[in-house]
Backbone bond lengths (Angstrom), bond angles and torsions (degrees), N, CA, C in turn:
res aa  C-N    CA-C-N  psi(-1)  N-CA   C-N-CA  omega(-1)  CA-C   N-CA-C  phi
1 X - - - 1.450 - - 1.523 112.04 -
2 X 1.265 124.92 -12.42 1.417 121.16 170.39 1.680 117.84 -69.62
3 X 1.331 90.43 126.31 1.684 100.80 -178.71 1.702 102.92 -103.33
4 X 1.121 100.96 169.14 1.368 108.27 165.20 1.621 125.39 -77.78
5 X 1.580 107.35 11.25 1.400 105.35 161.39 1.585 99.32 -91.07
6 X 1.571 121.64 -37.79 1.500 122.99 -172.75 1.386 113.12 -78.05
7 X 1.157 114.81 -8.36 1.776 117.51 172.73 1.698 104.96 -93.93
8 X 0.901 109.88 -25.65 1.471 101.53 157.37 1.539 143.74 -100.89
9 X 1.241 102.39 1.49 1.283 150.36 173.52 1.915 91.98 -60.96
10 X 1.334 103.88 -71.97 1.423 153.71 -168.73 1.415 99.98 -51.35
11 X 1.469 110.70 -35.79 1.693 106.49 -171.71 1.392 105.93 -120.72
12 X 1.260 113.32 7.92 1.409 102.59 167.77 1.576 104.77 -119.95
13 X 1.115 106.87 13.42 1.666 120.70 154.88 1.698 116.07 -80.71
14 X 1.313 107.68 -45.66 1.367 121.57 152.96 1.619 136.74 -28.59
15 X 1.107 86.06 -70.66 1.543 104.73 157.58 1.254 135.40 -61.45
16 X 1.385 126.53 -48.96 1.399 133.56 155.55 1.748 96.17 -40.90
17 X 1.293 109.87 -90.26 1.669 93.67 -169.19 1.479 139.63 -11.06
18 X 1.380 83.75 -62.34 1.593 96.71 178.38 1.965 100.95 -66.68
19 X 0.859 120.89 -5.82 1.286 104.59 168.23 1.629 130.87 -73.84
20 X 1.650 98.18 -16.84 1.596 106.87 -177.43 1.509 102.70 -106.12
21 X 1.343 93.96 159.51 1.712 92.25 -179.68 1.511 115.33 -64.31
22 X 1.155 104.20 -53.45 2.287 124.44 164.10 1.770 98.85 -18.59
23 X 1.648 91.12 -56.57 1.607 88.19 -171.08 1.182 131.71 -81.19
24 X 1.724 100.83 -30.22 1.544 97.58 154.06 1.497 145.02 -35.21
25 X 1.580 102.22 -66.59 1.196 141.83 158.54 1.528 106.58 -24.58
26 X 1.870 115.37 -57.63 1.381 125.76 -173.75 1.691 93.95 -70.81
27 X 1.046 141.25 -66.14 1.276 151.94 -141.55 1.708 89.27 -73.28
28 X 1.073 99.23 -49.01 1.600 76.82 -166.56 1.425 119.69 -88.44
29 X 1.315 127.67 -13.62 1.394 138.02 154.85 1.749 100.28 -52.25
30 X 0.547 136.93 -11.63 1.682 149.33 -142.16 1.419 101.51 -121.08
31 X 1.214 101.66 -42.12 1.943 113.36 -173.53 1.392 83.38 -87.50
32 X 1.424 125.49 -51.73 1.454 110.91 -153.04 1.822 107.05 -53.01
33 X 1.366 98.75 -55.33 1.147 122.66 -152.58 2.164 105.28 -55.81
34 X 1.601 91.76 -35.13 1.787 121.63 173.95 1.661 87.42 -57.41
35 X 1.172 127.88 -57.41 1.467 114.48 -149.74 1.672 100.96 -93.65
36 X 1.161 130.97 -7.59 1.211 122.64 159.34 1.535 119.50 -83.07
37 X 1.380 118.51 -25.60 1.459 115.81 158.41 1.208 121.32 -69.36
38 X 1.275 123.58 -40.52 1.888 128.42 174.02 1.709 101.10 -53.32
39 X 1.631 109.28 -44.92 1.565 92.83 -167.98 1.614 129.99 -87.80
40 X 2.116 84.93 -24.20 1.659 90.01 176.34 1.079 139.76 71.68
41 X 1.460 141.63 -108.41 1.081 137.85 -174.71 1.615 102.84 -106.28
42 X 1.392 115.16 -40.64 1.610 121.90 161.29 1.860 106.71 -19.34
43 X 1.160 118.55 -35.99 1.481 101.37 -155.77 1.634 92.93 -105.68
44 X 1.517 128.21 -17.03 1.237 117.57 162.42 1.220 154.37 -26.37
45 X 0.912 130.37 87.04 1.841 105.33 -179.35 1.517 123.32 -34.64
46 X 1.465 113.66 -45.45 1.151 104.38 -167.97 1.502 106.11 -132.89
47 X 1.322 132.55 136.00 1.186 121.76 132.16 1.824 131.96 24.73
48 X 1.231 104.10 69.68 1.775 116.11 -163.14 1.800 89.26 -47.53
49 X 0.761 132.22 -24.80 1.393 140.61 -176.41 1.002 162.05 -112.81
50 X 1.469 92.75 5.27 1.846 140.09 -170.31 1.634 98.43 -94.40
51 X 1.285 105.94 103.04 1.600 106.76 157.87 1.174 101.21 -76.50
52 X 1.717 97.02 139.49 1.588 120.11 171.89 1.740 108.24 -112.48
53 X 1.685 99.71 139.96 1.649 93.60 178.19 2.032 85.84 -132.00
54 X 1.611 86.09 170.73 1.417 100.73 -158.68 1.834 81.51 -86.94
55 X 1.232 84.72 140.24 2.061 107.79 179.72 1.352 94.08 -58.18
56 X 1.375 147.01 -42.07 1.691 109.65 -146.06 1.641 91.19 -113.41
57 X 1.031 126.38 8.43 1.854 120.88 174.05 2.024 93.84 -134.72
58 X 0.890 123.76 -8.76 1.526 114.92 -164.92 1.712 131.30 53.48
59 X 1.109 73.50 12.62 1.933 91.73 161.29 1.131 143.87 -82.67
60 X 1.638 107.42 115.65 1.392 110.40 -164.19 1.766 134.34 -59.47
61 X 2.043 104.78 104.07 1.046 98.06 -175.52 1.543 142.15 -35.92
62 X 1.011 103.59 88.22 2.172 97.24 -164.16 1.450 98.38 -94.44
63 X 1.288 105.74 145.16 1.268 121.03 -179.03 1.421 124.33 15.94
64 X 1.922 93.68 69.77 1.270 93.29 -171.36 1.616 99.74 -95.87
65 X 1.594 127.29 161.38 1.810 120.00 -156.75 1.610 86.01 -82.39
66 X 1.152 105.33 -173.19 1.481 135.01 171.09 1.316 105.48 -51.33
67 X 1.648 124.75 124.44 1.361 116.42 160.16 1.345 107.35 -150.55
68 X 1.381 122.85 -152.27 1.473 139.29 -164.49 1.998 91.65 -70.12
69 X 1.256 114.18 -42.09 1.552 115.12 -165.13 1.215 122.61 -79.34
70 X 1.811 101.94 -38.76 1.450 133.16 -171.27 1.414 108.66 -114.65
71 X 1.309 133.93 91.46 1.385 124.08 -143.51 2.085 102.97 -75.98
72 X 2.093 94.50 -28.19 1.270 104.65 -173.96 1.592 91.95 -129.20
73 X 1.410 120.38 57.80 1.401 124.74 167.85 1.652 101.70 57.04
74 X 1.558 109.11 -162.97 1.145 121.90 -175.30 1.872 110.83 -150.07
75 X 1.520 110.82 132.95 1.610 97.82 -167.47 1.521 107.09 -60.09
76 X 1.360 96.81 -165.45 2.075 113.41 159.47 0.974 101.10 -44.93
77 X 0.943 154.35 -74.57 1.494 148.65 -129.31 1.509 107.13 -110.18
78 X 1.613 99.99 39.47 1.552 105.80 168.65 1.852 122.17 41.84
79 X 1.587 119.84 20.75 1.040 128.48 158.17 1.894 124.18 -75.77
80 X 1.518 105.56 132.50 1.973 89.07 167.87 1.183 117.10 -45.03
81 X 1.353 128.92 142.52 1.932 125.29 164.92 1.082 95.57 -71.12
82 X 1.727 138.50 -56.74 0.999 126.73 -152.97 1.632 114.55 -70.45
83 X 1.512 119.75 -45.64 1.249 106.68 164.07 1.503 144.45 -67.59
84 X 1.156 91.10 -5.23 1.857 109.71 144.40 1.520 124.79 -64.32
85 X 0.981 113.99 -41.39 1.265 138.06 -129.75 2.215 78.79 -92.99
86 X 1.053 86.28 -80.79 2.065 105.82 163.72 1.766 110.99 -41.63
87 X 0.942 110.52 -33.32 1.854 114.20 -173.54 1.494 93.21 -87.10
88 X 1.248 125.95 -44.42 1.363 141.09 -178.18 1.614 110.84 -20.44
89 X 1.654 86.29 -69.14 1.471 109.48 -158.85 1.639 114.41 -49.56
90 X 1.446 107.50 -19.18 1.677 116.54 -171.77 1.824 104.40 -68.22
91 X 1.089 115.63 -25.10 1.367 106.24 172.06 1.694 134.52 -80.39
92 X 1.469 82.84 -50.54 1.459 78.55 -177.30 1.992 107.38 -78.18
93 X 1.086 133.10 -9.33 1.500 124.09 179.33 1.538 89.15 -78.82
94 X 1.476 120.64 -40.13 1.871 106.03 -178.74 1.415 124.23 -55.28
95 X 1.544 78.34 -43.55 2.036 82.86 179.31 1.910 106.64 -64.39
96 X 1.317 107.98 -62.45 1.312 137.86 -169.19 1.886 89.32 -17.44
97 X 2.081 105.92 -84.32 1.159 139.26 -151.69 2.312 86.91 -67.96
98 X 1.184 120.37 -60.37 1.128 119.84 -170.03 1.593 111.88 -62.47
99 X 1.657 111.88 -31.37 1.524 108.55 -176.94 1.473 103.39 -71.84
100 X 1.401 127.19 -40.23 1.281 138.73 -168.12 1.379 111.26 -68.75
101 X 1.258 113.14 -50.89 1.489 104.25 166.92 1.370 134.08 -55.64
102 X 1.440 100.32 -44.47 1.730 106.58 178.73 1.521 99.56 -76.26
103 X 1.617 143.14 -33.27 1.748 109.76 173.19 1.343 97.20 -77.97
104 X 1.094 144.19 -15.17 1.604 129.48 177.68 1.595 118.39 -75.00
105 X 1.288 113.35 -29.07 1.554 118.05 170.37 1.656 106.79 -70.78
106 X 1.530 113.28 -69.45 1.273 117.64 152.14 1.712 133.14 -4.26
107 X 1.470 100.28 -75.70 1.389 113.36 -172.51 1.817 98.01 -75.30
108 X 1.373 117.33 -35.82 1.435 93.70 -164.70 1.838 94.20 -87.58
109 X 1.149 126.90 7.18 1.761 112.77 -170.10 1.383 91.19 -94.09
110 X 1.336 115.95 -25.32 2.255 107.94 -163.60 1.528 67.30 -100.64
111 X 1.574 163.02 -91.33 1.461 131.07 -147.76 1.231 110.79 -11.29
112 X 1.715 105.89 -85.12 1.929 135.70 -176.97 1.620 82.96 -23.10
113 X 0.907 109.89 -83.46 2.076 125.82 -149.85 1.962 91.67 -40.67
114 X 1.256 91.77 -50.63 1.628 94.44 -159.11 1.754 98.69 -71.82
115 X 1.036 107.74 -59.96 1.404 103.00 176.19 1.413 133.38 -22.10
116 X 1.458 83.34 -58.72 1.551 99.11 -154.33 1.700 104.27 -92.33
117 X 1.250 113.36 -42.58 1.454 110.69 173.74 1.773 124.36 -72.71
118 X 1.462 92.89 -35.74 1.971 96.88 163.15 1.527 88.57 90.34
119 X 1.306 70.02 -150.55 2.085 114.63 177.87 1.771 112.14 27.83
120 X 1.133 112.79 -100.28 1.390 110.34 179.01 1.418 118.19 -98.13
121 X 1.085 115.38 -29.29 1.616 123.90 174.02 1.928 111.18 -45.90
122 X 1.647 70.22 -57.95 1.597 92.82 -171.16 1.374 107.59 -71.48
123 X 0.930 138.27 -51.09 1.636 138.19 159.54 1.808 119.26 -30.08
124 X 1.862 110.60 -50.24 1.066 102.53 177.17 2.003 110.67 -80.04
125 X 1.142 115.17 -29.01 1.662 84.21 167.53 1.424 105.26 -109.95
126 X 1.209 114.27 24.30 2.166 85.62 129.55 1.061 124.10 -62.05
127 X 1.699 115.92 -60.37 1.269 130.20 179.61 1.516 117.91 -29.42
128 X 1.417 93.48 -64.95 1.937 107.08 160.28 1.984 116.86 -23.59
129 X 1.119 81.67 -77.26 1.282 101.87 164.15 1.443 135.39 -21.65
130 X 1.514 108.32 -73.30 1.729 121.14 141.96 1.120 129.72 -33.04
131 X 1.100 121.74 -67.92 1.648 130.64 166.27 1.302 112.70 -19.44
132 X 2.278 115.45 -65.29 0.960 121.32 176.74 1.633 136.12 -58.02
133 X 1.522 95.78 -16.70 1.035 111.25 168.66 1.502 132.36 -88.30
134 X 1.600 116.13 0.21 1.234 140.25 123.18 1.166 145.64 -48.93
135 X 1.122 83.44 -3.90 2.150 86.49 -178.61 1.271 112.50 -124.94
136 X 1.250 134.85 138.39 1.499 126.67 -146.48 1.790 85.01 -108.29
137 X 0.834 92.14 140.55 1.569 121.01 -157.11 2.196 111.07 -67.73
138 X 1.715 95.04 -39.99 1.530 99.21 -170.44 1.593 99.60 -95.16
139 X 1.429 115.29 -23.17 1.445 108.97 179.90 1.600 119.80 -73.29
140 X 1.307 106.57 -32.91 1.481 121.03 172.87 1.650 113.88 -75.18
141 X 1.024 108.32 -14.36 1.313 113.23 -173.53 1.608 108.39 -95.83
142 X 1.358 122.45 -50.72 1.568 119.63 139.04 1.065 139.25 -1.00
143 X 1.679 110.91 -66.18 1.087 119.04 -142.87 2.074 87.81 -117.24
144 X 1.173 109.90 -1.57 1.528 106.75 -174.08 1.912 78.36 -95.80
145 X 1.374 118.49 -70.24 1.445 123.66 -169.97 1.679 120.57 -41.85
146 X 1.370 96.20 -21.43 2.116 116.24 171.59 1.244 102.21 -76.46
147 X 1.379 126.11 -34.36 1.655 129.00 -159.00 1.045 103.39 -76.17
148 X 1.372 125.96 -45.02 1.615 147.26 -166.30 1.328 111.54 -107.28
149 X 1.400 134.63 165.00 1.171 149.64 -157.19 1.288 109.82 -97.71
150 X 1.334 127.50 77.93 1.323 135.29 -173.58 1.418 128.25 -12.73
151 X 1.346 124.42 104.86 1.674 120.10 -178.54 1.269 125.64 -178.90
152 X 1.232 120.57 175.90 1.690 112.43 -143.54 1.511 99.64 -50.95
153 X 1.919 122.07 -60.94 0.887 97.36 -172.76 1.494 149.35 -91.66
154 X 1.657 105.49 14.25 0.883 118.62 173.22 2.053 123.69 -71.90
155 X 1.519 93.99 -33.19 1.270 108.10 151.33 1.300 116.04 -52.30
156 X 1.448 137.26 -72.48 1.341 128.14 -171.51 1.598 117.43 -53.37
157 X 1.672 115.31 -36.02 0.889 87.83 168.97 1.748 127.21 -83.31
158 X 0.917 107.05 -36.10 1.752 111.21 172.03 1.960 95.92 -29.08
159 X 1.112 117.18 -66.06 1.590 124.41 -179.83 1.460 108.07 -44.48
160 X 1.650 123.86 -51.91 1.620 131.30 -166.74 1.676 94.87 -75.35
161 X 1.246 135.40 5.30 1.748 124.87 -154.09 1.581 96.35 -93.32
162 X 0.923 108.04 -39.88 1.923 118.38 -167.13 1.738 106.10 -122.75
163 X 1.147 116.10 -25.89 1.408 112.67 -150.06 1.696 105.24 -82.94
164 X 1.876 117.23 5.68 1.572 117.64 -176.73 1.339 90.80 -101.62
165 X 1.298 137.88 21.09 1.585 124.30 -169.70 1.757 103.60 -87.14
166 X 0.878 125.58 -27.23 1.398 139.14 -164.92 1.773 99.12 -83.47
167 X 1.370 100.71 -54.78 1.482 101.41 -176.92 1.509 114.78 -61.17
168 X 1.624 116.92 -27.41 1.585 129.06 -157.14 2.057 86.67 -83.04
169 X 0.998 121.07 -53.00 1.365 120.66 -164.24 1.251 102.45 -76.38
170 X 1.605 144.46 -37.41 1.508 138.48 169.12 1.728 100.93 -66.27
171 X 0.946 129.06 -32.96 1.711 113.61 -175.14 1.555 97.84 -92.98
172 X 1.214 142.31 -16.71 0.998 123.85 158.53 1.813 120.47 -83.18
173 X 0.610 132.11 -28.01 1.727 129.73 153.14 1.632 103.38 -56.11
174 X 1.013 138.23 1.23 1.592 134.59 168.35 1.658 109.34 -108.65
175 X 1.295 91.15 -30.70 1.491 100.89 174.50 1.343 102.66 -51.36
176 X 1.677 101.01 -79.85 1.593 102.05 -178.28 1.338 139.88 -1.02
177 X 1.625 98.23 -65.86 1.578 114.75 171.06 1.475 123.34 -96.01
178 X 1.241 123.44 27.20 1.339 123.31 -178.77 1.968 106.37 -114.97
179 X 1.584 105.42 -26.71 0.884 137.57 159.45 1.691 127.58 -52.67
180 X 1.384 110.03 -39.36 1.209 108.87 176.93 1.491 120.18 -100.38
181 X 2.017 113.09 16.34 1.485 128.16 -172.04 1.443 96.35 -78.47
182 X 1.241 115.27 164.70 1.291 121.33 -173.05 1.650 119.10 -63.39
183 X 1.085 104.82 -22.04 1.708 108.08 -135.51 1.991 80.15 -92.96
184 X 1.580 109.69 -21.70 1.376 119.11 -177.37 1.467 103.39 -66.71
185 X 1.049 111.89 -51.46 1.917 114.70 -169.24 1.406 96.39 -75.61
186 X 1.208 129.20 -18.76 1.395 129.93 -173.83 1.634 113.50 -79.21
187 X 1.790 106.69 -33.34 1.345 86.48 167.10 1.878 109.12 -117.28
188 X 0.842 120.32 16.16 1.526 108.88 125.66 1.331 150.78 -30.30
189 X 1.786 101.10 -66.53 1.694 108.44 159.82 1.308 95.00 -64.69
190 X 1.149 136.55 -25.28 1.800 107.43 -166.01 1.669 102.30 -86.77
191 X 1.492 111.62 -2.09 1.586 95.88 156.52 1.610 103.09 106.29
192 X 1.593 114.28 -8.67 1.551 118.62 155.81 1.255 142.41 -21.91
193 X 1.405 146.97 58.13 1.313 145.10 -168.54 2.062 110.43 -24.67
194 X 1.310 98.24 138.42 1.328 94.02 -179.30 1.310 127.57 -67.30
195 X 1.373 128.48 -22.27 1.408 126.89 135.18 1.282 134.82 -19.90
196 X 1.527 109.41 -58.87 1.174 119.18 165.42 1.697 119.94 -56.98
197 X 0.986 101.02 -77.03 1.770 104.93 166.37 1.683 120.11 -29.58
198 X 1.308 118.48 -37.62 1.135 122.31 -173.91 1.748 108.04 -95.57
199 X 1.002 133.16 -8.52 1.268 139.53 150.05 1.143 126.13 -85.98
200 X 1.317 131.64 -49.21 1.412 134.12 178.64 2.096 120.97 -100.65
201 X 1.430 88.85 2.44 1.526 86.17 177.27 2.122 103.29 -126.07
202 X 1.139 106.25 -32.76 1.314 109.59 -171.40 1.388 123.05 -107.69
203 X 1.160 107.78 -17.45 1.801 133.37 176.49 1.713 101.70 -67.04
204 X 1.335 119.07 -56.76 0.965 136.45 -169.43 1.945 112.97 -69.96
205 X 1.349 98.87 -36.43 1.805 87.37 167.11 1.263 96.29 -117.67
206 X 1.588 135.63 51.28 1.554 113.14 131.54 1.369 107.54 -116.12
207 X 1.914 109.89 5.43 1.559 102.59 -179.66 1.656 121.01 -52.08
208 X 1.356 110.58 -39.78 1.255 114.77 179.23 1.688 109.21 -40.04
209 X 1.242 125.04 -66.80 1.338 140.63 169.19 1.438 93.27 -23.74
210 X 1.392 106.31 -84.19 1.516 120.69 -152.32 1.616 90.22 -51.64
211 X 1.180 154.24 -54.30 1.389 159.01 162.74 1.165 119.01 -4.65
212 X 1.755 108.94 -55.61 1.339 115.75 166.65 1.576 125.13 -83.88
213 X 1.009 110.65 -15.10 1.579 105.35 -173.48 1.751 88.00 -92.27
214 X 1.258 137.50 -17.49 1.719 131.66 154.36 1.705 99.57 -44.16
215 X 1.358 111.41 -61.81 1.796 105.04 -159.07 1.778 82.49 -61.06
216 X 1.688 111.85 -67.24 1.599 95.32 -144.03 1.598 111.19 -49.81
217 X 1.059 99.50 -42.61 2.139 112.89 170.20 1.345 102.11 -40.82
218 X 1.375 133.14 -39.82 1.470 109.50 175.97 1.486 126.41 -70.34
219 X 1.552 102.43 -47.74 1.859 121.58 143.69 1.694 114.87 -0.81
220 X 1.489 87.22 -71.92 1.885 113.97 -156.40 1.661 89.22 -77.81
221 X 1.166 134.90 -79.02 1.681 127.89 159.28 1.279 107.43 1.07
222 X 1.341 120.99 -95.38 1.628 148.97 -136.97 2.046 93.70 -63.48
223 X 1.315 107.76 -35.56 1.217 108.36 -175.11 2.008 105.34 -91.79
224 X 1.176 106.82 -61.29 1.789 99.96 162.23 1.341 105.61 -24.20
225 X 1.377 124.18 -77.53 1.978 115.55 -161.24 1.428 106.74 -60.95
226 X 1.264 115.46 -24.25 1.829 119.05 -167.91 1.797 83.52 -79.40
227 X 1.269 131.35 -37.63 1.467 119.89 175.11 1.724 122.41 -58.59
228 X 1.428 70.46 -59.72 1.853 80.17 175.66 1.227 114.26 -64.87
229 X 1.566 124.11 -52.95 1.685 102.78 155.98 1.203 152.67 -35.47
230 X 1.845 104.91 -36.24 1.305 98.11 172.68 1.964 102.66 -95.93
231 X 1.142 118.86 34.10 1.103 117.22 146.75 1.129 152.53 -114.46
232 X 1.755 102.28 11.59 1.384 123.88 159.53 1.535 95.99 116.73
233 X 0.976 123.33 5.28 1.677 139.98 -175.42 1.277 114.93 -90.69
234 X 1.305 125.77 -4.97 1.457 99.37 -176.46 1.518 115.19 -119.08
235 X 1.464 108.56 179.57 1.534 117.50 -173.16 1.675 96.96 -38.23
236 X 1.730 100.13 128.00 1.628 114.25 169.67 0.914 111.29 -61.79
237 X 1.461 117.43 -57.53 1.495 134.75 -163.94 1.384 118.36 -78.09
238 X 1.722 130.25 12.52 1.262 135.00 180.00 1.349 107.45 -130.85
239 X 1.252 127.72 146.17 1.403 119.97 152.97 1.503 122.30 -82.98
240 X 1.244 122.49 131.92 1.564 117.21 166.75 1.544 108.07 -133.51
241 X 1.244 115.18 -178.99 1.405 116.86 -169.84 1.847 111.77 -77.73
242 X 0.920 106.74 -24.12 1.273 114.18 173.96 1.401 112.88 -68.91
243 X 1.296 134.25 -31.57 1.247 148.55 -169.11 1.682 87.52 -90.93
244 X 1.196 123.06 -57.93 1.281 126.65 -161.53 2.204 99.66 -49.14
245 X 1.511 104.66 -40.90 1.415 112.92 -172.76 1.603 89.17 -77.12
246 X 1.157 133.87 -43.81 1.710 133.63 -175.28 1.637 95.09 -31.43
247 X 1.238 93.91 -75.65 1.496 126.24 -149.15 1.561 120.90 -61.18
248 X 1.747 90.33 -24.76 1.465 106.14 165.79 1.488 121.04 -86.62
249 X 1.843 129.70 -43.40 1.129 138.86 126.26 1.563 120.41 -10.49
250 X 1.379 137.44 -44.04 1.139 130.92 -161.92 1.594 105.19 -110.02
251 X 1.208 119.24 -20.69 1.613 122.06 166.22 1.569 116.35 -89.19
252 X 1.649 101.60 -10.41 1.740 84.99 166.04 1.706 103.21 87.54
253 X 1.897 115.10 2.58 1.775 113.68 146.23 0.914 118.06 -66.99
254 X 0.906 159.48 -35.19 1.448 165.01 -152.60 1.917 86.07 -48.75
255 X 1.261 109.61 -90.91 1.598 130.45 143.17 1.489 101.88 42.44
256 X 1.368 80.41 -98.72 1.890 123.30 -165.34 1.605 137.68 -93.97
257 X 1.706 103.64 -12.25 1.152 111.86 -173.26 1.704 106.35 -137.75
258 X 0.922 148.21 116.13 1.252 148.20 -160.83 0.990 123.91 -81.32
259 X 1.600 110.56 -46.01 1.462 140.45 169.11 1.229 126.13 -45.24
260 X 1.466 113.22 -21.92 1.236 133.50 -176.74 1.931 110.33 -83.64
261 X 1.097 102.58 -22.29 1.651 95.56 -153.01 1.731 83.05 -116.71
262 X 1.561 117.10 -60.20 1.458 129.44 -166.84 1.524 116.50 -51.23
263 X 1.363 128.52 -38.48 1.762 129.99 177.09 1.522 85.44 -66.88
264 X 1.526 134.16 -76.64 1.142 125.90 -114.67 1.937 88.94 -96.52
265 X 1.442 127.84 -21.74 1.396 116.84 153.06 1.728 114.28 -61.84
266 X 1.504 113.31 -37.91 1.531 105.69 175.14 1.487 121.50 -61.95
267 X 1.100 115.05 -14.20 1.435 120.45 -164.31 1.596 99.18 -103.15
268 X 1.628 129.12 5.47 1.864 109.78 -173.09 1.564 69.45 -117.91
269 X 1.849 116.36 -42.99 1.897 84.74 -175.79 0.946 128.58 -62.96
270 X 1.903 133.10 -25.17 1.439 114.36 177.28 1.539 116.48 -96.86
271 X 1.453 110.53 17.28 1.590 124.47 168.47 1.676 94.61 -76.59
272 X 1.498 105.55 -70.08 1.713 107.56 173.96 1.641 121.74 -33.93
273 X 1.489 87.13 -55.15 1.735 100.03 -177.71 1.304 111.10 -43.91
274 X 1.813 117.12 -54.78 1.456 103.39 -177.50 1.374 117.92 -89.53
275 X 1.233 132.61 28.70 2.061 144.53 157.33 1.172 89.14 -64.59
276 X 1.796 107.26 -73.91 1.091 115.17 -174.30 1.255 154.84 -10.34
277 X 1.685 99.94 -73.24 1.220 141.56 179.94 1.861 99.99 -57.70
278 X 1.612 81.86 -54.26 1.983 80.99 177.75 1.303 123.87 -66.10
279 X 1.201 110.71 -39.57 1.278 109.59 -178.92 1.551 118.22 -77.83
280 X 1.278 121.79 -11.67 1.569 134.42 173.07 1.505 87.83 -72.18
281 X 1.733 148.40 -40.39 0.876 137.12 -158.50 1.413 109.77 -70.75
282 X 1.710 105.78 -59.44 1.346 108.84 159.54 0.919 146.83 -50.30
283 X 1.096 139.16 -18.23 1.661 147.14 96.12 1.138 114.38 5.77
284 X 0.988 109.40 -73.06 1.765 104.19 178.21 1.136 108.69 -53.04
285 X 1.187 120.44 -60.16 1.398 115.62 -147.77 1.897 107.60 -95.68
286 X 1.141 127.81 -16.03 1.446 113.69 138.79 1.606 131.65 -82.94
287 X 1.283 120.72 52.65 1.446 129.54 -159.14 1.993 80.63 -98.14
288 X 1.638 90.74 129.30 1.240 98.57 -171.51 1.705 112.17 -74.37
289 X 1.163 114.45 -0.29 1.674 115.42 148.96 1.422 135.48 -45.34
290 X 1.345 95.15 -29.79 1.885 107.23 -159.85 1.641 81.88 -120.82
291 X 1.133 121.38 -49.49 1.792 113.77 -159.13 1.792 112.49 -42.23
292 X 0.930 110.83 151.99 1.105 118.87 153.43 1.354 125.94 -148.39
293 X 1.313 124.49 139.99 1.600 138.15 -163.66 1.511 109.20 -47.95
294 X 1.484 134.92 121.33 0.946 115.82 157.10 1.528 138.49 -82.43
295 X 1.135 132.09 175.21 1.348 121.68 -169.46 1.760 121.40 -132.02
């Protein structure tokens, strides 16, 4: 559904950000966080997964503190924190960026549909809609992620199942009134298929919207898997930060070692922080005071 009014739409959204400090701040916490997931284990010192034991007894260094070797110690299980800590990041930006997109495509295509077509269409996914908004979001997500064999994408989707309902009912209340602008009835009489209209006339001024509910959706993501992770739910076979707090929680660091719990909680709040931050920008700057419809 992106046109070349919404791809440019798209980059001069870009730009604005980086014009405020908020957005700076967001954007580049944002890059940081992108380039430690692209590189992964590459940027590690060590082996996210390499138990280390001390050379002259062969005993596994456990929770040894911060030093010259271990820059942020190493958990129970004689692993680096810090190269955990860096391997980490590949999960939750996958889930985060992939969950967010799919309820934002999602939520804003049944808005468009419902909006704009009405009557019965639009009636049956409201209804839809409601329902989802009946179902409490972390219990279902539990108990769908328990059913199935824990893993990245079974997480995302457990996260994508309920979490576009919010976005589908705000882009359709924009629908409403974007719909009744002139330039809409105008290409109607000119004989426009509603497809058309709804991609190239209405897509394009609720992108702003849809823009932000991408950042907060990464937000709402990034913190869901860090739940379900630290509840014994997440991908076995990956490390993420949520697992990193599991794992420290379930050996009884939490306690005694700081290092263990403090990077890898510091690292989902200023992951959140910069969704946030961006999406507070966009916020601003589609504030339906100043907007005006494009054409």
């Amino acid at each position: 559904m992106l046109s070349l009014a919404s791809l440019r739409a798209i980059g001069a959204y870009l730009r604005q950000l980086w014009s405020t400090p908020s957005g700076k701040i967001g954007l580049t916490l944002f890059a940081f966080f992108a380039v430690l997931a692209a590189g992964g284990a590459s940027f590690a010192p060590h082996d996210p997964m390499q138990i280390h034991y001390k050379a002259e007894r062969r005993q596994v260094m456990q929770l040894e503190p911060p030093s010259q070797q271990f820059l942020l110690g190493t958990t129970y299980y004689g692993r680096d924190n810090l190269s955990q800590l860096i391997a980490g990041a590949r999960i939750p930006f996958l889930v985060g960026v992939i969950a967010a997109l799919t309820i934002t495509l999602v939520g804003t295509t049944i808005g468009i549909v419902a909006g704009y077509m009405g009557g019965r269409i639009g009636d049956v996914l409201m209804r839809i809609t409601d329902v989802a908004f009946g179902i409490p979001f972390l219990p279902l997500a539990v108990v769908l992620v328990a059913l199935v064999q824990p893993s990245l994408w079974n997480i995302i989707f457990a996260i994508s199942l309920l979490m576009w309902r919010t976005t589908a009912r705000v882009i359709r209340s924009q629908v409403l009134t974007i719909k009744q602008f002139p330039f809409i009835r105008a290409s109607q009489v000119a004989g426009a298929g509603n497809l058309r209209i709804m991609v190239t006339h209405i897509f394009p001024n609720v992108l702003p919207m849809s823009l932000l509910y991408v950042a907060f959706g990464i937000a709402w993501a990034v913190v869901a898997e860090a739940s379900l992770s630290f509840l014994g739910l997440g991908d076995p076979n990956s490390v993420s930060w949520g697992q990193m707090l599991y794992g420290a929680y379930l050996t009884g660091s939490v306690r005694e070692a700081w290092w263990t719990t403090v990077p890898p909680g510091l690292c989902i709040s200023l992951f959140v922080l910069s969704a946030f931050l961006i999406g507070r920008n966009i916020e601003r700057m589609s504030d339906p005071r100043s907007a005006r419809p494009s054409q």
